[in-house]
Every structure is written in C-alpha cells, then in structure tokens.
C-alpha positions in Angstrom: 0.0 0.0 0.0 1.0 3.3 -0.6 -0.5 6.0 1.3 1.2 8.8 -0.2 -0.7 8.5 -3.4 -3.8 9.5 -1.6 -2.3 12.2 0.1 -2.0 16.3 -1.2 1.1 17.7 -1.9 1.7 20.7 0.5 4.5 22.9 -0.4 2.7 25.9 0.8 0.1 26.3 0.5 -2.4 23.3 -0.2 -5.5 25.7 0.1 -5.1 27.1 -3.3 -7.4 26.0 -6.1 -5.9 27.6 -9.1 -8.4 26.8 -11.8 -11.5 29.3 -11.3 -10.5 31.9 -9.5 -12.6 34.6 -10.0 -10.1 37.5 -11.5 -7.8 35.4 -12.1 -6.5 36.6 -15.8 -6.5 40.2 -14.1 -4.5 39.3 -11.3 -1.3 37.6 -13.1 -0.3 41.0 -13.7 3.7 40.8 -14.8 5.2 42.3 -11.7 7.9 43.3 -13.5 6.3 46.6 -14.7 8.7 49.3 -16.1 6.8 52.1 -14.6 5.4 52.7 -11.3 1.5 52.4 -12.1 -0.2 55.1 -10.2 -2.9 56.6 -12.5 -3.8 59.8 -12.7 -7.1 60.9 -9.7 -9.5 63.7 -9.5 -8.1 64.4 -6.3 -7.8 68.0 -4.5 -4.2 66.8 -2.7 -3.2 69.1 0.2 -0.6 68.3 2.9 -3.1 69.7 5.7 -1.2 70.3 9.0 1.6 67.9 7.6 4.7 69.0 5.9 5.7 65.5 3.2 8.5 67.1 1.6 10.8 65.1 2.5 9.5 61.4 3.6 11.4 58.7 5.4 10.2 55.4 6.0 12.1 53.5 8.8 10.9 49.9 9.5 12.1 46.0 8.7 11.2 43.7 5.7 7.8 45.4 4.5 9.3 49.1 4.5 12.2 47.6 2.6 10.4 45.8 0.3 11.1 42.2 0.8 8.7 40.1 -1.2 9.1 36.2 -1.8 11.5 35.4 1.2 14.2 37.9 -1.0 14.8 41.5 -1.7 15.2 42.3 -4.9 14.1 44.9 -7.5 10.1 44.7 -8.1 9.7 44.1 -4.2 11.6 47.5 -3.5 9.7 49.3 -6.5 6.6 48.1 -5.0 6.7 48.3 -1.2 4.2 50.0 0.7 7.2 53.3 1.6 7.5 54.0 -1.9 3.7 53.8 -3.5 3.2 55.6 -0.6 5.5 58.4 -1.6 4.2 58.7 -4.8 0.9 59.4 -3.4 2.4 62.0 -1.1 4.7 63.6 -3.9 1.0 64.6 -5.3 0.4 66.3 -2.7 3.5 68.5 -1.7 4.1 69.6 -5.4 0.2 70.7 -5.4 1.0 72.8 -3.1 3.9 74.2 -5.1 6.7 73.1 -3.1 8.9 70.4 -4.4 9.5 66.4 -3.0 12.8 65.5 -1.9 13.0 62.2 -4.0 11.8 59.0 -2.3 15.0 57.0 -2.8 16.0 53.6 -1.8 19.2 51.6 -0.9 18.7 49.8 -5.0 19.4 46.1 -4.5 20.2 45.8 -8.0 19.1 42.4 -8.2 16.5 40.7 -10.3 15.9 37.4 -8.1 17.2 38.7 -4.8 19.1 36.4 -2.2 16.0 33.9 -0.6 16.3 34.3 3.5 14.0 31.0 4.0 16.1 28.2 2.1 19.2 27.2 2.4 21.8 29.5 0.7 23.6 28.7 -1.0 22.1 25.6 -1.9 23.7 22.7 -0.4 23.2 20.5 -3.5 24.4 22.6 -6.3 26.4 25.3 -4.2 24.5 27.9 -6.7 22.8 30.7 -4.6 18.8 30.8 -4.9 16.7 33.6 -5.4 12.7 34.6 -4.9 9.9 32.2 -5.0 7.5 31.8 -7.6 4.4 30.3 -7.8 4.4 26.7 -9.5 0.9 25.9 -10.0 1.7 22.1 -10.2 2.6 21.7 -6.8 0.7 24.3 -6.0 3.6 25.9 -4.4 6.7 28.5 -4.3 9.8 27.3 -6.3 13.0 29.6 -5.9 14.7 31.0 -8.8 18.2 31.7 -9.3 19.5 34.4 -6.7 21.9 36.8 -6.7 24.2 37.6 -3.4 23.6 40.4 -1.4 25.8 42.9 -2.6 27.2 46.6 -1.2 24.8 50.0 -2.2 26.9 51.8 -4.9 24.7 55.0 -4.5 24.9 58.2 -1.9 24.0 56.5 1.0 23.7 59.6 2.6 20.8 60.9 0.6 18.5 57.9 1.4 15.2 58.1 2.5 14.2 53.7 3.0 15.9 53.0 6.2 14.0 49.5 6.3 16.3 46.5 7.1 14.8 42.7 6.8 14.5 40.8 9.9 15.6 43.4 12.2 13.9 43.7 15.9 13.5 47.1 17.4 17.3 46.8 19.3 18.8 46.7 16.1 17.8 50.3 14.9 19.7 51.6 18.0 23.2 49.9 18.3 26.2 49.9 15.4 26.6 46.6 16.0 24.0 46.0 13.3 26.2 47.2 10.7 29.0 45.3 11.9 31.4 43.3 12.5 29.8 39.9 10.8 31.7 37.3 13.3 29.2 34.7 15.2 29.8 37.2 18.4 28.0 39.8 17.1 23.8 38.0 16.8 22.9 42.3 15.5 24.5 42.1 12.5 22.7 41.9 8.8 24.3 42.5 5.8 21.3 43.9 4.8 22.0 47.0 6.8 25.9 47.1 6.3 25.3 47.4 2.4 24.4 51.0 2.9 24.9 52.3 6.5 27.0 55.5 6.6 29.4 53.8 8.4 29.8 50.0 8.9 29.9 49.2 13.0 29.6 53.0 13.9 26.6 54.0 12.5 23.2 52.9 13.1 19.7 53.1 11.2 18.1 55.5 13.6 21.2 57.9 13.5 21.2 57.1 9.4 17.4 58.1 9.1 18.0 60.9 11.8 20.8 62.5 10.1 18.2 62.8 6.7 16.7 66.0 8.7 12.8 64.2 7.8 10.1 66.5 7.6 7.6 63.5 7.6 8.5 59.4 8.1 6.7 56.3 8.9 7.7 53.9 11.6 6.7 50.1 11.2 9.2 48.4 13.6 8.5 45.7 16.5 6.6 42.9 14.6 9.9 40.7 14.8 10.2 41.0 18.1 7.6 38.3 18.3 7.0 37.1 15.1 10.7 35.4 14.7 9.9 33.4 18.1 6.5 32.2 16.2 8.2 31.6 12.8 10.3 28.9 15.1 7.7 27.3 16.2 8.1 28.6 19.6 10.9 26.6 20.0 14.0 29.5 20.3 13.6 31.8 23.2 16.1 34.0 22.3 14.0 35.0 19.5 11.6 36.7 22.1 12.0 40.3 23.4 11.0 41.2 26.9 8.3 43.4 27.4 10.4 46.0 29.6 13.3 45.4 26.8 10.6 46.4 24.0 9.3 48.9 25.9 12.7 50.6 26.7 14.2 50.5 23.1 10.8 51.1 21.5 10.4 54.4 23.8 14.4 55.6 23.1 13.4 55.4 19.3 10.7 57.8 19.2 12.2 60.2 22.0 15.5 60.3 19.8 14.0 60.6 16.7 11.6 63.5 17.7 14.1 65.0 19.8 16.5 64.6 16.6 14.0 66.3 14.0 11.0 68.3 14.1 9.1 65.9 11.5 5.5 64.4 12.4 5.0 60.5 11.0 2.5 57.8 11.5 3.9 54.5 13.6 2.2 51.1 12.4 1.9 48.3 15.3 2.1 44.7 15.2 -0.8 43.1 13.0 -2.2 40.1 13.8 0.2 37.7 13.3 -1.1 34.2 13.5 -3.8 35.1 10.9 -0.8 35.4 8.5 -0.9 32.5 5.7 2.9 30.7 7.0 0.6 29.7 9.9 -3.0 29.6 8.0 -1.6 27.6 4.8 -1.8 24.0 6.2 -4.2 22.9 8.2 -4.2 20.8 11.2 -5.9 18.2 9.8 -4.1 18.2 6.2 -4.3 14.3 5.8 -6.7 13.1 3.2 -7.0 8.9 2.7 -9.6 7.1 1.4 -11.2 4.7 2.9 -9.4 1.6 2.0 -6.1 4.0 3.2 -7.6 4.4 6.4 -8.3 1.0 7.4 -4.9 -0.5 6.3 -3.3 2.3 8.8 -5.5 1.6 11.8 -4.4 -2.1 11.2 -1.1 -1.3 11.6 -1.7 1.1 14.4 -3.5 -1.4 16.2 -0.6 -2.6 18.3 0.6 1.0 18.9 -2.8 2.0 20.2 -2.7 -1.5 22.2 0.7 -0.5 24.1 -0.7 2.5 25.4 -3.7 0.4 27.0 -0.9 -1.4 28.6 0.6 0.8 29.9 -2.5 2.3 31.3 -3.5 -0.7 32.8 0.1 -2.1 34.0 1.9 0.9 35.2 -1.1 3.2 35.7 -0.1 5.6 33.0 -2.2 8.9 32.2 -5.1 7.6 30.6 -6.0 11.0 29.6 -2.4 11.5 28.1 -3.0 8.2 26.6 -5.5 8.9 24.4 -4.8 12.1 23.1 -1.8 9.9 21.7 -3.5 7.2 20.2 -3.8 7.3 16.5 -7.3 6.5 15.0 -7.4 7.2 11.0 -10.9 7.9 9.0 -11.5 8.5 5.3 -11.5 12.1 4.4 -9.2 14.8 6.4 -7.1 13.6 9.5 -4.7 15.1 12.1 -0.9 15.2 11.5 0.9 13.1 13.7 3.7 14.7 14.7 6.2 14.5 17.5 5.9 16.8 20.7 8.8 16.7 22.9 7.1 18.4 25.9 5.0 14.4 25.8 6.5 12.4 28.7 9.1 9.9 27.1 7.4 6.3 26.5 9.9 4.7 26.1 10.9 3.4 29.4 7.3 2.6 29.9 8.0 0.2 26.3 10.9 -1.3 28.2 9.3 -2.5 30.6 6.3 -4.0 27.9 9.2 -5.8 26.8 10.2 -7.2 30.3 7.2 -8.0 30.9 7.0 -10.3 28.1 3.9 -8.4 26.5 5.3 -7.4 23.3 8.7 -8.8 21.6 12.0 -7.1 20.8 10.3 -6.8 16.9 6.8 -5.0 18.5 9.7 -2.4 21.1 11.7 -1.4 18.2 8.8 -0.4 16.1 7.3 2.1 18.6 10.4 3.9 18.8 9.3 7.0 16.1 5.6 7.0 18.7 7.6 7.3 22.1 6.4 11.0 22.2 4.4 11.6 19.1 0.6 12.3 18.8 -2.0 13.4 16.3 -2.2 17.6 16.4 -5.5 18.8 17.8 -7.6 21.0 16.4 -6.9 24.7 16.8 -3.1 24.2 16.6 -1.7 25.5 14.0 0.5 24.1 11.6 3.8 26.1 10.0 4.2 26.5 6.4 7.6 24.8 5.9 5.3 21.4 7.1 4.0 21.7 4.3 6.9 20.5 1.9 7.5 17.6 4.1 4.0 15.7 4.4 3.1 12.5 2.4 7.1 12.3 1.3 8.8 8.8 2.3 10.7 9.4 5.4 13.2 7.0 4.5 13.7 8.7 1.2 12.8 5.6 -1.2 9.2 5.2 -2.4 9.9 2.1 -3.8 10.4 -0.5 -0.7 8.7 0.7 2.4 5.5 3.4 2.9 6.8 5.8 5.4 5.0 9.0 4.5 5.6 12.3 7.1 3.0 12.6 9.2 0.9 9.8 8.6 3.0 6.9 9.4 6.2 8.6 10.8 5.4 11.6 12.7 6.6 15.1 11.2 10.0 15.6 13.3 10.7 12.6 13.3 14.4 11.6 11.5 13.8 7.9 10.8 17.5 7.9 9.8 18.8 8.3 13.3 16.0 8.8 15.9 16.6 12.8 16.6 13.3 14.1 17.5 12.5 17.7 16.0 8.7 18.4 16.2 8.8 22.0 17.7 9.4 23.7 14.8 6.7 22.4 12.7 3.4 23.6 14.5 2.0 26.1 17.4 0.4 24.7 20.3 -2.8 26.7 21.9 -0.5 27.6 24.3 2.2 29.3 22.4 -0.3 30.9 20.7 -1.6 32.1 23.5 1.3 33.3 24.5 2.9 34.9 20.9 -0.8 36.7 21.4 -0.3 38.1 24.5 3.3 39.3 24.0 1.9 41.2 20.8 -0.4 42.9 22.7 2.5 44.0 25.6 4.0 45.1 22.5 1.1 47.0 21.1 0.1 48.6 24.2 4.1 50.2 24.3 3.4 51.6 21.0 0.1 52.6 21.4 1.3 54.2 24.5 4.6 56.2 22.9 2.4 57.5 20.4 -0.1 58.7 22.8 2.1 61.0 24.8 3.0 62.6 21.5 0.3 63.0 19.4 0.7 66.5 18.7 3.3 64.7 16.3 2.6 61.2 16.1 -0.8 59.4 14.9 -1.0 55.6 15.5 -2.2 53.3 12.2 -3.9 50.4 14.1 -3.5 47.4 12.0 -5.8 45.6 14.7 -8.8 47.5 14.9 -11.5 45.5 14.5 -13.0 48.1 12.1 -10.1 47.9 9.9 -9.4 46.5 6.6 -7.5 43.7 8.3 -9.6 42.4 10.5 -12.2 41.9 7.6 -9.4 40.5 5.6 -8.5 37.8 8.2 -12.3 37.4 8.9 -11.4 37.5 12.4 -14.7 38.4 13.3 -15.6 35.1 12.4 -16.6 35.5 8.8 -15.2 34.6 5.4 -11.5 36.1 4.9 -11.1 38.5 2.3 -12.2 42.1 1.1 -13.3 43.6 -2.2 -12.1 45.9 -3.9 -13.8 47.5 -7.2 -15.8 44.0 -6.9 -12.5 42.1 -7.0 -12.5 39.4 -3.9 -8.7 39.4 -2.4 -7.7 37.0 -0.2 -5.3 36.6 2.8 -2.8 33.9 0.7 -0.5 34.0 -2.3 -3.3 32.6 -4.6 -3.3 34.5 -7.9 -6.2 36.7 -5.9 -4.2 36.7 -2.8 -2.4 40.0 -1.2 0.4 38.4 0.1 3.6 36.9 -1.4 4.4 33.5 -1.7 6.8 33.8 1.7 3.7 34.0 3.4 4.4 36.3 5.5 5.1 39.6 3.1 2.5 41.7 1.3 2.7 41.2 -2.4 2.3 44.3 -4.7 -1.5 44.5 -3.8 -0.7 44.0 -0.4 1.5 46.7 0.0 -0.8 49.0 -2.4 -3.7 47.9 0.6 -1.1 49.1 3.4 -0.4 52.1 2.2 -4.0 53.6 1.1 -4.7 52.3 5.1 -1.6 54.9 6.1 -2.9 57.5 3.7 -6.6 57.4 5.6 -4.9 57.5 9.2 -3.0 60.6 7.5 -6.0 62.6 6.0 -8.1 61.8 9.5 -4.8 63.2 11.9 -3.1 65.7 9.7 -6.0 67.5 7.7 -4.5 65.9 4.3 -5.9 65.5 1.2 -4.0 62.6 -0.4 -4.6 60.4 -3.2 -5.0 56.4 -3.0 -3.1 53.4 -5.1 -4.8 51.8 -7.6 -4.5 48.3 -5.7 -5.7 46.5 -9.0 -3.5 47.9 -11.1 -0.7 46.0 -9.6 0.5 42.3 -9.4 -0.2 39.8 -7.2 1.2 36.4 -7.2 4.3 35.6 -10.0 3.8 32.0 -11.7 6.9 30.0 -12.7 7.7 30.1 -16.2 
C-alpha cells in the first residue's frame, strides 16, 4: 500500500485552487512593470497640517520591500514606503513646493538572495533567489538568486531605512552594521550594504541625520514574530516586554528630539492570521477509505501498548488517548512528534520485560515514544507543508513511510533525533505569541499617545479595519473587495500576500499604504490620493 498517493502535496500552500478563481486573468499582472502604475485621480491633494516634503520610511522587511522570502528589484519598487510616496509627492508639489526624491538603498538584483532556504544551496552550491508560484505543486519554487551585494549609490541621501528581519534593538546599536563574526547575533548584511558607516553607525542615527520633515515607523513585529516563525521553539527569539518597551520608547524620544518631522507609527498586525501559519491545516491528511483501514491495522498494536501501559503501570489515561492514533477516510490530524510528551519509552521497556510485546513490537514504537496526532486549533507552520506525504526513508519504492501519517513530522527515521517544535504552534504558544503582541502593542500605542501632537498611531488591529475583515477574524469569510474584486489573505493568484507567506505582495503593500494614507488625512487634515490596488501584481507563476 501506498499512502502517499492518496495524500496532497503541501509545499505551501495546499488551500489554493488555481483553476477558477474569479479574477484570475487580471490578477497575473507581470510584476515586472517598467513604470510605477499610479494613474492619474481627480483628487484636490493638500498636505493639511503635515509637511511631506521630505519622507522617510524607517521599518524592517515590509518598508524595505522584501517580497518572496528575498529583496530584490520589483519588491523594493513596489513596497508599501515607496507607492506611498508617490501618493504624497502629489500632494507636496500641489502645493507648489517640491518632494525631496523618495529613494532607496537599490538592491540591484533581479531574483534577490532567498532568506528562507538554504543558501547557498547545499546540493548545487548555486545561490537561490525569490519564490515563484508553481501551479503544479501548488507551491513557491525559488529561482536563481543573486548575493547580497554593497549599495553603490549616496548613501547619505537615502530616504528607505527599512532592514529585513531586524527587531526594534537593532535600529539603535552599530553593532547592526558590523562586525559579521558569530559574536555579534545584531548584524545583517542587509544593513551594512548601505549604512553610513559599517559598525559606527546605526539606522536610527542614518534616518536621523536625513533631517525628515515626515517618516513612517513600522518596527516591533519581529520581536515576536521570529519566536513564532520557530515554532516557539527559540527563546532568544523573544524580546522582553520591559526590553521592548525601553528601546521602543528611546526610538521615538531620539527621533523626535533629533527632527522636528510628524509621521504615523504602524503596530504589530495580527500575526497568527498570517498565511505561514494559515496555509496548512491541522488536519491536512486526506485517505480514502481503503487507506484508512490498512493504517489503523497497523496502528493497532501501537494504540494496544498504550492500553498497557495504562493498565500495567497506571499511565495517564487521559495523556494516553490524546496519543492514540485513529485514522478515518476524508481529512485527519498530522501526527507529529511533541517533545514536551513524557518519554514512553521506558514505559516500552518495561512492555518488553514483561513479556507483553517482543523485541520486533519495542523497536517499532520507537518514532511513537512521544508523538501524537495535532489537535484542532493548533496551528500548523508552512515549511510542514513541503515535508508531508514524502517517504521518510527517502525511497518510495520499498517501504510506505509518508511524514505525518505513518512517521510523525519531526521525526528523523535515519537516526532517531526528534524535531517536532518547529513544525506547529500549540494553543498555548499561541496564547502566548498573542499576549506578547499585545504587551508590544500597548508600548506603541502608549509612545504614540504621549506625543500626538506629532505622532498618529495606524492600528493594523482594529477590528473596524481592513484587516480584521481580511482575516475574517470576526468570524466571517476572509477577504475584502475591492472594485468588486475578492482578495484573499494567501499567495493565490487573488491573494495580497507573497508566496513567503508572511510579506505583502504588490497588492498588499498598495492595501497598506491607502490604510496609512486614511490615518494621514483623518490626523493631519491631508488630502491625499490612493493606489490603484488592482493595477498591480499579485502572485508571479513559474515560467
């Protein structure tokens, strides 16, 4: 038997259905326009109370315009910073002043240098770039990449200060720029390519020194989301609320003390609804019924051991349920391994004392020592997805291991190394990822509030808010429309996010900023045009 035919293929995203989308022709817009698409509004732009003539947009991935797990050129021509400046350009020249040009550190790369695979690839030492969409899988494929190489231009005329995967400490110390050695965790090339001054500088001074009459500040959302892209599995990847609190406060003292500019700060959105942890569900394992019945056969004596064990040793009974595996035709749980599961195996041992199962029966519970099906509400992360239904043992031709149904995901059948955590989010590391985001978000809100005769707050969480419809985290169907376009919250070819799924695509960005621009009119008294959102791209196909 062989269970993986009966199975989905998950790269990504396995909720896709390519064929019908409604839109779909307009959507598979080549994202690779030459022009920035803004098209000309019937709109009376004013700057209000705000002064725009010189933007800066300071921030992490989204300002600087990572798109596809890489930055490269059409993610930095169409991030949220820029369309936004275009919009605000309108407005400052009619008022006849002139817009200090909106410019960016170029990457000057067509593919960009892919932050979520291994680079450079292992197998062919060739570095990858961006994902695209392969619509056979249906999944991202990376392209060919380019490394990330220094800014040529005049660094000191910048107005992006974004850096990709930086937490709110990072804007503060030099350390960010430099040295690279494995003592120095703040470092990212991605800021040393065009800080002023490698190791001495840093991005706050950098944006500071710029003299902006106007900036956006979208920083803080890694401070938690890294620990949840882990899985919850690397503390060190989560900031303390009184650390957050006291860097997020010494950025927007020292940049208002520093300039007299007025700017809008963005908070952490809600990151769970994001498609890296929506993609796959819990219960991503489809079998027939003739499937189903051949696997609970062969689970049979697992599911009889942890009777025994009940009954012999007086083991959790409770706990020994939730382990036992139970298979039906149509959707089923992932089995996966959870290391925070009491260790079996000494419990097997003794089985095997005892004279109730042979050596044969001990040695095949080994991969179910501390494995269980997921339950419902836990989420499952998007790099799961490439490893379900494959053959743990790498050959589909002699035995039917497939990840996640018969050898639970984390599992390494070649050695016994357990490594579950990083495949899925229990309640309570939700719960907790949750909680810390709102710490987070009452910091912000609370910075912004002592200085609002400067500062307005875009709250990417209000549950009036384009987001909260998007997510449908009221309850109801995800998505908005748009011009009586549908979009959805995934890298489908109607989807506003990019196929990392966890960065806006083109629409996405276009969504973000037109959100920015209303919090602008409402607190500054501007008049500002919007982005035609379906004038851009969404998702790019493989070729």
């Amino acid at each position: 038997m062989k269970f993986i035919n009966t199975l989905p293929l998950f790269f990504c995203c396995a909720c896709f259905i390519l064929a019908g989308c409604e839109g779909q022709e307009s959507a598979l817009v080549d994202a690779r326009l030459e022009e920035n698409p803004v098209p000309e509004q019937q709109v009376q732009a004013t700057q209000g109370n705000a002064d725009f003539t010189k933007y800066v947009a300071m921030g992490n991935s989204i300002t600087a315009g990572l798109m596809d797990a890489a930055l490269y050129n059409d993610g930095q021509k169409f991030n949220f910073a820029n369309l936004l400046a275009e919009e605000l350009k309108m407005a400052v020249e009619n008022d006849g002043e002139n817009f200090d040009p909106f410019d960016q550190p170029d990457i000057n790369a067509e593919n960009g240098f892919n932050i979520s695979v291994p680079n450079p690839d292992p197998e062919s030492n060739t570095v990858l770039g961006r994902f695209e969409l392969d619509p056979d899988i249906p999944g991202p494929v990376p392209t060919p990449g380019e490394p990330i190489a220094p800014f040529t231009g005049d660094k000191e005329a910048l107005n992006n200060f974004g850096v990709p995967g930086i937490v709110v400490g990072q804007l503060l110390t030099p350390a960010t720029g430099g040295p690279q050695s494995p003592q120095n965790p703040a470092f990212t090339p991605f800021y040393q390519r065009f800080a002023t001054d490698p190791g001495t500088s840093t991005i706050l001074g950098d944006a500071i020194n710029t003299q902006p009459t106007f900036f956006t500040l979208w920083i803080g959302s890694n401070d938690v989301l890294g620990y949840a892209l882990s899985g919850a599995s690397n503390e060190a990847l989560l900031t303390g609320v009184s650390n957050f609190e006291n860097q997020f406060n010494t950025v927007v003292n020292n940049l208002l003390a520093g300039t007299s500019a007025s700017g809008v700060v963005i908070n952490i959105p809600p990151i769970l609804a994001l498609p890296f942890f929506q993609a796959v569900s819990y219960n991503a394992i489809t079998l027939d019924p003739v499937s189903a019945n051949q696997l609970n056969e062969a689970f049979s004596g697992f599911n009889t051991a942890l009777e025994a064990i009940v009954t012999s040793f007086g083991h959790d009974p409770e706990d020994a349920d939730r382990r036992k595996v139970h298979y039906a035709a149509g959707n089923n749980p992932i089995l996966v391994i959870d290391e925070e599961l009491e260790d079996l195996g000494p419990k097997f041992d003794q089985l095997q004392m005892a004279g109730a199962i042979n050596a044969q029966q001990r040695a095949a519970l080994v991969p179910y020592e501390q494995a269980r099906p997921l339950d419902p509400g836990e989420l499952v992360l998007l790099q799961a997805g490439a490893l379900l239904g494959t053959e743990a043992d790498g050959d589909d031709s002699e035995r039917d291991t497939p990840v996640g149904v018969v050898v639970p995901l984390g599992f390494d059948l070649s050695d016994g190394t357990l490594n579950g955590d990083p495949f899925y989010l229990t309640k309570a590391e939700q719960t907790r990822i949750t909680e810390r985001s709102v710490s987070f978000n009452t910091a912000i809100a609370t910075a912004v509030a002592s200085n609002s005769d400067r500062l307005a707050l875009y709250d990417t969480n209000d549950p009036q808010g384009i987001f909260h419809d998007l997510f449908g985290l009221d309850g109801s169907a995800p998505g908005i429309t748009i011009e009586g376009v549908t979009l959805q919250p995934d890298f489908s070819p109607n989807g506003v996010f990019s196929t990392d799924g966890v960065h806006p695509n083109p629409r996405g960005n276009a969504i973000i900023a037109n959100e920015i621009i209303g919090v602008i009119e409402k607190n500054f008294g501007s008049e500002i045009p919007r982005v035609d959102v379906l004038n851009l791209g969404s998702v790019v196909l493989a070729r």
